[in-house]
VOVOPA-10011 format. One record per residue (C-alpha): residue number from 0; x, y, z; residue in one letter. Coordinates in nm, 3 decimals. Layout:
// residues N
NUM,X,Y,Z,A .
...
This chain:
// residues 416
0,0.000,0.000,0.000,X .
1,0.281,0.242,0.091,X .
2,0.577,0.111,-0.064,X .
3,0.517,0.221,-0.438,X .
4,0.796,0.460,-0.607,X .
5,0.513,0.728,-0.626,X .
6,0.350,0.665,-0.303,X .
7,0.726,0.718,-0.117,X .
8,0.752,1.039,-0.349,X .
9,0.491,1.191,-0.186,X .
10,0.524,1.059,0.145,X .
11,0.877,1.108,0.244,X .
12,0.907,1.508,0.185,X .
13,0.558,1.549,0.382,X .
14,0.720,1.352,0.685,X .
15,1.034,1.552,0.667,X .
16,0.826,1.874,0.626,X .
17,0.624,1.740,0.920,X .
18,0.935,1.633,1.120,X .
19,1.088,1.961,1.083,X .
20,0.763,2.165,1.183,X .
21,0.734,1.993,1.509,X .
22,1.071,2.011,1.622,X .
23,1.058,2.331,1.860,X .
24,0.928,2.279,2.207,X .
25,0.626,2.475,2.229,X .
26,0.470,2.286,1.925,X .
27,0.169,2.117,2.029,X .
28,0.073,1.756,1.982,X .
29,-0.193,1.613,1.766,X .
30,-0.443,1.593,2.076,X .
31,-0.445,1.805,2.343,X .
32,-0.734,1.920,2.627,X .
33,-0.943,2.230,2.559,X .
34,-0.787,2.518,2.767,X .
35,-0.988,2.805,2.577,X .
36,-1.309,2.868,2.422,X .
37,-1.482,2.584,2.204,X .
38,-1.293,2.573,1.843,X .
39,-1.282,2.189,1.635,X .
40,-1.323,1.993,1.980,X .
41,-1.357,1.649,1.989,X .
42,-1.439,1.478,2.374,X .
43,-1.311,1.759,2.554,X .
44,-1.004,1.727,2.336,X .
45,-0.897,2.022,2.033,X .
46,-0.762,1.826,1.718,X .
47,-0.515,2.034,1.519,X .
48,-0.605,2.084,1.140,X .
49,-0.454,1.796,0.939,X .
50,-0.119,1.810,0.913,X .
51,0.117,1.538,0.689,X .
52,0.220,1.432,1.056,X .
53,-0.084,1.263,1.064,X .
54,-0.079,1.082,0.779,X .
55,0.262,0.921,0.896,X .
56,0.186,0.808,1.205,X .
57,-0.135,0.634,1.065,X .
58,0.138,0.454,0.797,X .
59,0.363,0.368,1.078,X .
60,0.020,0.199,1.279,X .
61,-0.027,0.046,0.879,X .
62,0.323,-0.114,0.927,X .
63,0.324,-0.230,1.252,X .
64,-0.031,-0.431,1.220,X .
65,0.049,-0.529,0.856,X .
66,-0.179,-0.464,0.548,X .
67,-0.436,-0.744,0.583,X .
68,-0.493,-0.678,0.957,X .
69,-0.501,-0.268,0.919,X .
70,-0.712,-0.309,0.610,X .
71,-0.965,-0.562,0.814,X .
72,-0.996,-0.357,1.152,X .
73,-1.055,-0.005,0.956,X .
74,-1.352,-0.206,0.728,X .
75,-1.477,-0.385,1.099,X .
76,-1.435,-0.022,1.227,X .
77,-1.683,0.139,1.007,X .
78,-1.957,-0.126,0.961,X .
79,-1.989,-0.123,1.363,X .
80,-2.043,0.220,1.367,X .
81,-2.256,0.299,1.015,X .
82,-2.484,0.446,1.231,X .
83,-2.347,0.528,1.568,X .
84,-2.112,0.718,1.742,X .
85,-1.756,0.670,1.774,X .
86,-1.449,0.802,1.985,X .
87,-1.076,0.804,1.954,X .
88,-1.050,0.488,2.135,X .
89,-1.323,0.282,1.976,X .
90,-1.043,0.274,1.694,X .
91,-0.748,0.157,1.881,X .
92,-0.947,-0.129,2.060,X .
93,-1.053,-0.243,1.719,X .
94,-0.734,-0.210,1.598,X .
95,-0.553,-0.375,1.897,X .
96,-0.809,-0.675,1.816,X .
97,-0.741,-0.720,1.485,X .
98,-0.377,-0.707,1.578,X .
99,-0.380,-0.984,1.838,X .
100,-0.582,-1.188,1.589,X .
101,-0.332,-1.178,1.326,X .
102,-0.043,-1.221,1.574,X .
103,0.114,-0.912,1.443,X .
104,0.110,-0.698,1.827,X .
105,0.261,-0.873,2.109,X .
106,0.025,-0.981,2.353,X .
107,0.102,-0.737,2.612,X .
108,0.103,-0.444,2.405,X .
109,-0.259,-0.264,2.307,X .
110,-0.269,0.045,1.988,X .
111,-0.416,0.268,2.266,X .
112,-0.112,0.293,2.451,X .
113,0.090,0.286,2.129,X .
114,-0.083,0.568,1.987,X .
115,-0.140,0.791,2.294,X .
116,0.224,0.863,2.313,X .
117,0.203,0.981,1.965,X .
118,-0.102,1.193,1.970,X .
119,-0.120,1.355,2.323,X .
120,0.269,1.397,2.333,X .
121,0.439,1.647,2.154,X .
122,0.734,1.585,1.918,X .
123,0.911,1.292,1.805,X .
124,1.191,1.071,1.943,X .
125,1.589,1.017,1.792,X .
126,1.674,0.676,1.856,X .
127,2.062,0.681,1.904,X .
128,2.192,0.316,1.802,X .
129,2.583,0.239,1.992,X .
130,2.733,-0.112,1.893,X .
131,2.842,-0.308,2.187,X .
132,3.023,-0.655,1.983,X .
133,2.703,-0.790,1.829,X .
134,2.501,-0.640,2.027,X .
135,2.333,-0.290,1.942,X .
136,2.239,-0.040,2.246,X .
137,1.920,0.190,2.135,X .
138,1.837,0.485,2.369,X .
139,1.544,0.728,2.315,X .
140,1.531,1.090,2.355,X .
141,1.347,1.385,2.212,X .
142,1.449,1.571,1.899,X .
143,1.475,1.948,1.953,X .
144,1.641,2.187,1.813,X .
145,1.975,2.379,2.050,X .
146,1.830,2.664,2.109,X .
147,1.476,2.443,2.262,X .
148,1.654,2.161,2.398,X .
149,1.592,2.121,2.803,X .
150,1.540,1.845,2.966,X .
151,1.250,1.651,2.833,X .
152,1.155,1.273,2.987,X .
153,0.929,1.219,2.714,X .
154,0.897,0.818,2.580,X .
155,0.729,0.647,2.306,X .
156,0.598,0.336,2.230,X .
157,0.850,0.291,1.943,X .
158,0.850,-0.030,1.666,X .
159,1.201,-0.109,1.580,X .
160,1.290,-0.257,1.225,X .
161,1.622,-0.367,1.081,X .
162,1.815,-0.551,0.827,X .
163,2.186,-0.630,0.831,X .
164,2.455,-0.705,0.526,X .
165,2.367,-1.069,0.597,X .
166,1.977,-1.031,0.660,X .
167,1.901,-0.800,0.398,X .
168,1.557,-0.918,0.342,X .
169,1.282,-0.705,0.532,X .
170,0.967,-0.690,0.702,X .
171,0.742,-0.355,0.804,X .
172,0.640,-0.566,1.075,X .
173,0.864,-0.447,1.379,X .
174,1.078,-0.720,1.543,X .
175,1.149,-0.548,1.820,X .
176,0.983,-0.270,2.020,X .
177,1.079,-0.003,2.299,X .
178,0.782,0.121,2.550,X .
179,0.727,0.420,2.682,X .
180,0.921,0.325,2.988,X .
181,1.228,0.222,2.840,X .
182,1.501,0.468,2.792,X .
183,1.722,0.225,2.697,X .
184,1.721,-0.218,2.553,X .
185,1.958,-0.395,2.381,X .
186,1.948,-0.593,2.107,X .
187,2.154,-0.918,2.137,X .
188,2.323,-1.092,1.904,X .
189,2.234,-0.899,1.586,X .
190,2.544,-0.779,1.408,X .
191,2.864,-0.900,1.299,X .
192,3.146,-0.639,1.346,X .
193,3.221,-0.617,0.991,X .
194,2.829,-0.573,0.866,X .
195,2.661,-0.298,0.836,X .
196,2.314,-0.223,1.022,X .
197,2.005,-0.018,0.926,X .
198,1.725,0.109,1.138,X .
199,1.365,0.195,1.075,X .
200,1.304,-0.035,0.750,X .
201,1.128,0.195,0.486,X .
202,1.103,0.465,0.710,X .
203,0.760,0.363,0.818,X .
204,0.866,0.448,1.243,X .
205,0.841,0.845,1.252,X .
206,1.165,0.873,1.422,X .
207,1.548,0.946,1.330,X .
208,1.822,0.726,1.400,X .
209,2.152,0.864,1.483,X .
210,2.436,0.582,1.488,X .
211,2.766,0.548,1.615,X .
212,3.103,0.566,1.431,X .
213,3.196,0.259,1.350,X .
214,2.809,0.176,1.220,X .
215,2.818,0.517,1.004,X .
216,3.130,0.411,0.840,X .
217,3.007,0.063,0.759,X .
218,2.657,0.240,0.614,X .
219,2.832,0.498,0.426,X .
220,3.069,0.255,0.273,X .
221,2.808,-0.007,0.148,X .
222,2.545,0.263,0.080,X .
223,2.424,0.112,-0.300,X .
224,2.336,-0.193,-0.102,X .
225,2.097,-0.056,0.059,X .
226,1.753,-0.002,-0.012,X .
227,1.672,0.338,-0.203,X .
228,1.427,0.475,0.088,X .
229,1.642,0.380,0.405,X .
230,1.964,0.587,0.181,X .
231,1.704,0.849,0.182,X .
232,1.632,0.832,0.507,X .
233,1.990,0.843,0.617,X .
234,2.037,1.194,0.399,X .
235,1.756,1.307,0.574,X .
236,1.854,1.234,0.915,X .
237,2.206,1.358,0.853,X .
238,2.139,1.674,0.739,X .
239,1.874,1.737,1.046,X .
240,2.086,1.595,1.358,X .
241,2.330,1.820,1.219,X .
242,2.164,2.138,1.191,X .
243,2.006,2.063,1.583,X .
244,2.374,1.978,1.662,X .
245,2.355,1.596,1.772,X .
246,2.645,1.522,1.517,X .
247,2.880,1.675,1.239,X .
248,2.851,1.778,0.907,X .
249,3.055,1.574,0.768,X .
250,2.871,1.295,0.818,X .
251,2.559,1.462,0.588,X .
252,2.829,1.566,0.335,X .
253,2.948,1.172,0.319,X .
254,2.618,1.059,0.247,X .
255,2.557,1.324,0.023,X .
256,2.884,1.269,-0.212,X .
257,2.739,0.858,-0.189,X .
258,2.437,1.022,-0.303,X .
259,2.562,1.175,-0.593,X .
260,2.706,0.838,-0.762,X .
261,2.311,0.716,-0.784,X .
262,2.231,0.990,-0.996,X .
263,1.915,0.853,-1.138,X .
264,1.748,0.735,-0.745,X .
265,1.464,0.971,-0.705,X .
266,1.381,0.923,-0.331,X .
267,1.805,1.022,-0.194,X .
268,1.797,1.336,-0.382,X .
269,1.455,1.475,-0.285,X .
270,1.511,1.388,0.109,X .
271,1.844,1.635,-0.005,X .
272,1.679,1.960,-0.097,X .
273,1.574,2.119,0.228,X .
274,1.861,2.063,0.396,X .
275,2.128,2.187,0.099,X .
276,1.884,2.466,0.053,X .
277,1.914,2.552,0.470,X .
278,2.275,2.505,0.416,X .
279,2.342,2.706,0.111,X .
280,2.142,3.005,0.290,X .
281,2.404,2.969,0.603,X .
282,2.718,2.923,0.416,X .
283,2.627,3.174,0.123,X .
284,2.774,3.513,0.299,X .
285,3.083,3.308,0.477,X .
286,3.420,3.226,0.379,X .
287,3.319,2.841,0.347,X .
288,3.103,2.890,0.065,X .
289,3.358,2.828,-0.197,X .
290,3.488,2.495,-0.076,X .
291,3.065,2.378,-0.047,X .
292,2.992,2.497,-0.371,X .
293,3.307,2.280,-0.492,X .
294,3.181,1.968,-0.313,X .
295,2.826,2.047,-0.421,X .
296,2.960,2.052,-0.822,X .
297,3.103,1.736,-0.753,X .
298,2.790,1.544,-0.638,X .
299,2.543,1.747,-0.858,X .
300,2.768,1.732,-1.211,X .
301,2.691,1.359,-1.280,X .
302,2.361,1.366,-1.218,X .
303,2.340,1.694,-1.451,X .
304,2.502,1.569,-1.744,X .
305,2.304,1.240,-1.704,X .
306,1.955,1.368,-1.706,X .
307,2.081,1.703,-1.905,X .
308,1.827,2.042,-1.870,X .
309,1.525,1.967,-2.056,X .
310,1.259,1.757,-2.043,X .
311,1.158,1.416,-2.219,X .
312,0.824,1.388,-2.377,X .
313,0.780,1.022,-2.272,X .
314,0.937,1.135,-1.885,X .
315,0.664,1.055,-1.555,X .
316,0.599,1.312,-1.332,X .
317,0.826,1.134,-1.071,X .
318,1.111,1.188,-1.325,X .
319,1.023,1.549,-1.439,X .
320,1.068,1.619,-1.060,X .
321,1.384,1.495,-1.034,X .
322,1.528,1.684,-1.331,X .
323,1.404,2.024,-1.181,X .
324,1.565,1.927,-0.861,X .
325,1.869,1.897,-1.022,X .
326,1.891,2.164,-1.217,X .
327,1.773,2.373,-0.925,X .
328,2.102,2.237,-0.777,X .
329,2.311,2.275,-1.060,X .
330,2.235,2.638,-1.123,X .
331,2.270,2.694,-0.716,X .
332,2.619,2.612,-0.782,X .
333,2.695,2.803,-1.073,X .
334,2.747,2.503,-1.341,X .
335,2.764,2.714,-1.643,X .
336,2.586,2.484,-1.875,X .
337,2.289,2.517,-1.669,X .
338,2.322,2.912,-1.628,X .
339,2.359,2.924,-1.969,X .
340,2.059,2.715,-2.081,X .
341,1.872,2.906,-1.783,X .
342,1.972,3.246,-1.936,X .
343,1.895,3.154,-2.297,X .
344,1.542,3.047,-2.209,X .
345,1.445,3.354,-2.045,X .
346,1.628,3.565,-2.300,X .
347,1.368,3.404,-2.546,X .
348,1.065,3.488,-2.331,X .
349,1.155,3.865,-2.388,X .
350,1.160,3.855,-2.724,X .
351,0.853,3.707,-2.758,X .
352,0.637,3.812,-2.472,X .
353,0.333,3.622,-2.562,X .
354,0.528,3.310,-2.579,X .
355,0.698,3.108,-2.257,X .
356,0.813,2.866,-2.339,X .
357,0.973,2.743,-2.026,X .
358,0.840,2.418,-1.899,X .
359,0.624,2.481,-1.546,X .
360,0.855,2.255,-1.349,X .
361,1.188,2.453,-1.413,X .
362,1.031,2.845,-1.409,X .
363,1.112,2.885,-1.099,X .
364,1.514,2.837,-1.103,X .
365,1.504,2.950,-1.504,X .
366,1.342,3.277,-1.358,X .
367,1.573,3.284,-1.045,X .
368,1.920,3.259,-1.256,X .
369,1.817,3.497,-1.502,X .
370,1.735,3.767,-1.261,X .
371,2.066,3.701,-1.027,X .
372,2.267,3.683,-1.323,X .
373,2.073,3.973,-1.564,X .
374,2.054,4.321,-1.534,X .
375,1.835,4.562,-1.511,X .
376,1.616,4.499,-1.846,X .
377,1.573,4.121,-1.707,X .
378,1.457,4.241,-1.355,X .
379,1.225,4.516,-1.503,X .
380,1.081,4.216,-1.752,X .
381,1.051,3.986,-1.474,X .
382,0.880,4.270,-1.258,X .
383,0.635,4.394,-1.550,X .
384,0.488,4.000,-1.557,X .
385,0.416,3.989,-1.149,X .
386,0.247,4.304,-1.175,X .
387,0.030,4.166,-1.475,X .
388,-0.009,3.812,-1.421,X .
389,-0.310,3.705,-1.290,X .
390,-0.195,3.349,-1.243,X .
391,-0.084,3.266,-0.859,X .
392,0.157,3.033,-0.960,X .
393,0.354,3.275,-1.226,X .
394,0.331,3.497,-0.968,X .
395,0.527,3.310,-0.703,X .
396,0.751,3.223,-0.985,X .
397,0.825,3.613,-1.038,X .
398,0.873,3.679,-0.703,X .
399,1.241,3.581,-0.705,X .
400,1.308,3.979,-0.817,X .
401,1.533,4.042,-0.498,X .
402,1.782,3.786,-0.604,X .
403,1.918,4.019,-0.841,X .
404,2.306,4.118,-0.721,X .
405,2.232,4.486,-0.724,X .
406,1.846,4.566,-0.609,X .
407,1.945,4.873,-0.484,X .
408,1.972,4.952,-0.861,X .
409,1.643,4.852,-0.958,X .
410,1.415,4.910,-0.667,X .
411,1.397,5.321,-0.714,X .
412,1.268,5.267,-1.057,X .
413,0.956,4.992,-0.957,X .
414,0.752,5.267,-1.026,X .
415,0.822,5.386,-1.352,X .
């Protein structure tokens, strides 16, 4: 149900969106009592408006019941109450039955409990894996970012998943499982010293994983092997324990130059973009932009020249994404033949006004390079179609105008 190419497309950048909205520690859970006039209350409780957190943690409770038993206790779920009322936890004790039926949820554990410390808690754990021989040591904590982080007790109910270099082969269905009083188990006898280990199979837990050394060089060195969600789940991680400051750098930028020789994996490269784009807007005005941009050519060039700047009539959507993610990232970092073609484009839209033909996907770094790297006539083009376009899409595209390297130039003359 959730493991399709497309499906993960659109899943994974909603949980990382999700994941990094919830991170400071004054966001509120899910479900939390009514402290203020009535306003979407459910049983005393206010439910925040949707959010794609949501919709992981009810894939995570798909993975840890399996398919056939989720699928049967959502149908027994609605027939039994066609015509009645229902509550939070008339849900979780169907779901806890079907569970137990199926043998999927240890006897002692019930979705209520599960669930409750995920919707009346706020945040999200970090499971931190250590190696001790073939043993592995998982604590829990909370992710928060430095300037939040205090000290927070908070514990989950957490489903552990894992594969190896010698068990590969992989279930959704957890094998292991931490409660909400356990700050710490260990796993015995579940890794060879020279294997690698992975966490969190198919990112279907909504937690990170931060590893130790010797486990981040094994993963980083046998990254191909492993399977194209879990790599994107170990950018993704990377780049966020860094930027809250649980580890360095340049463990992101490893995983990010292994990255860069799977060129054509969708999932790596679109777990990359929010935290290269954070990155770039840190580094940008400092000394250590030069050497990032370098490093940044060197994973982004192969992909470039593979999939080239336009588009392919007989490309899928999932593909036509990539491409404009890459060519977002190649013109970030100044690769000429993607300036150029940038340039060029744009160059023909003002000659022929009426026409654009620069493909939807793309406008928005085509319009960006051509107004950082233009002059004046390009930004007063640029600015002439905001103010006329009545379509709320062009104009976000347009509204890249303060990119331009000298606004100070252009701004006194908006008017004219």
């Amino acid at each position: 149900m959730w493991s399709q190419r497309g499906d993960c497309e659109r899943i994974l950048p909603s949980m990382s969106f999700s994941m990094q909205w919830i991170k400071m520690l004054t966001q509120h859970p899910i479900r939390f009592p009514l402290r203020f006039p009535p306003h979407r209350i459910f049983g005393g409780f206010l439910i925040q408006s949707p959010t794609p957190r949501g919709a992981s943690l009810i894939r995570m409770m798909n993975s840890f019941l399996g398919e056939e038993a989720f699928q049967n206790a959502v149908r027994s779920y609605l027939k039994r109450f066609e015509y009645a009322n229902a509550v939070q936890n008339d849900l979780w004790q169907i779901m806890s039955e079907f569970g137990h039926k199926y043998r999927v949820l240890p006897p002692e554990l019930n979705v209520k409990n599960i669930m409750d410390t995920w919707t009346i808690k706020a945040g999200y754990p970090i499971l931190s894996v250590v190696r001790n021989g073939s043993d592995l040591v998982i604590t829990q904590q909370r992710y928060m970012l430095p300037q939040a982080k205090v000290q927070d007790k908070s514990r989950w109910y957490i489903p552990i998943t894992l594969i190896t270099k010698s068990s590969p082969a992989h279930s959704e269905t957890p094998s292991y499982w931490m409660t909400d009083e356990d700050e710490q188990i260990v796993i015995p006898d579940v890794v060879r010293q020279d294997e690698w280990v992975c966490l969190n199979v198919n990112r279907t837990g909504y937690y990170r994983v931060k590893y130790d050394y010797e486990s981040l060089t094994q993963l980083a060195r046998h990254f191909e092997q492993l399977p194209e969600i879990n790599r994107a789940q170990l950018i993704d991680d990377a780049l966020n324990l860094a930027r809250a400051e649980y580890v360095t750098y340049d463990i992101a930028l490893t995983f990010l130059i292994r990255m860069g020789h799977s060129y054509t994996d969708v999932l790596p490269w679109a777990a990359a973009m929010r935290g290269i784009e954070y990155l770039t807007d840190m580094l940008i005005r400092e000394p250590a932009f030069d050497s990032f941009k370098t490093v940044m050519r060197h994973i982004v060039l192969p992909a470039f020249q593979h999939l080239g700047f336009d588009e392919k009539d007989d490309e899928t959507h999932v593909q036509l994404l990539h491409r404009a993610r890459v060519v977002q990232l190649a013109c970030t970092f100044g690769y000429d033949r993607c300036t150029n073609r940038a340039q060029f484009l744009f160059r023909e839209w003002i000659r022929i006004p009426k026409i654009n033909n620069i493909k939807p996907n793309l406008k928005g770094t085509v319009y960006c390079v051509a107004i950082r790297e233009g002059g004046v006539h390009e930004w007063r083009f640029a600015y002439k179609q905001y103010l006329e376009t009545t379509s709320a899409s062009e104009k976000e595209c347009c509204s890249v105008l303060s990119v331009a390297r000298e606004i100070h130039r252009y701004s006194p003359n908006i008017s004219t």
